[in-house]
Phi, psi and omega in degrees: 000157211251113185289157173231107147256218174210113159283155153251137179224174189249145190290182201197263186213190183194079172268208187287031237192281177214172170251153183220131178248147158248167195268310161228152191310147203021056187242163175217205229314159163217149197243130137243143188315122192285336145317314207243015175224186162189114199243134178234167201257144173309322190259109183271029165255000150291142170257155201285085158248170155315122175072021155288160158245143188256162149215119187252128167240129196214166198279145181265010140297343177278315174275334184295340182265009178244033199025020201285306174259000000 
């Protein structure tokens, strides 16, 4: 079984592909595959923009080779 874990990051953009987040404000972009996340705004009375903070969940192999974790 596959660990999952939950980051908080700042939303960026998105396509059909991926998604890009920063860990921190003008830090920088980092993309993951839109397959393998779900990513949400922390505050759900926020809409998913730029410079939102999100929380994204993913396997957590995935954030540790994108060092995120």
């Amino acid at each position: 079984m596959t660990a999952i874990a939950e980051i908080a990051a700042i939303y960026q953009a998105e396509t059909p592909l991926g998604v890009c987040i920063r860990e921190v404000e003008n830090g920088p972009d980092i993309w993951l595959p839109i397959s393998a996340v779900e990513v949400e705004p922390e505050n759900e009375a926020l809409a998913l923009e730029r410079g939102v903070v999100v929380k994204v969940t993913a396997p957590e192999g995935l954030l540790l080779k994108m060092g995120l974790i």
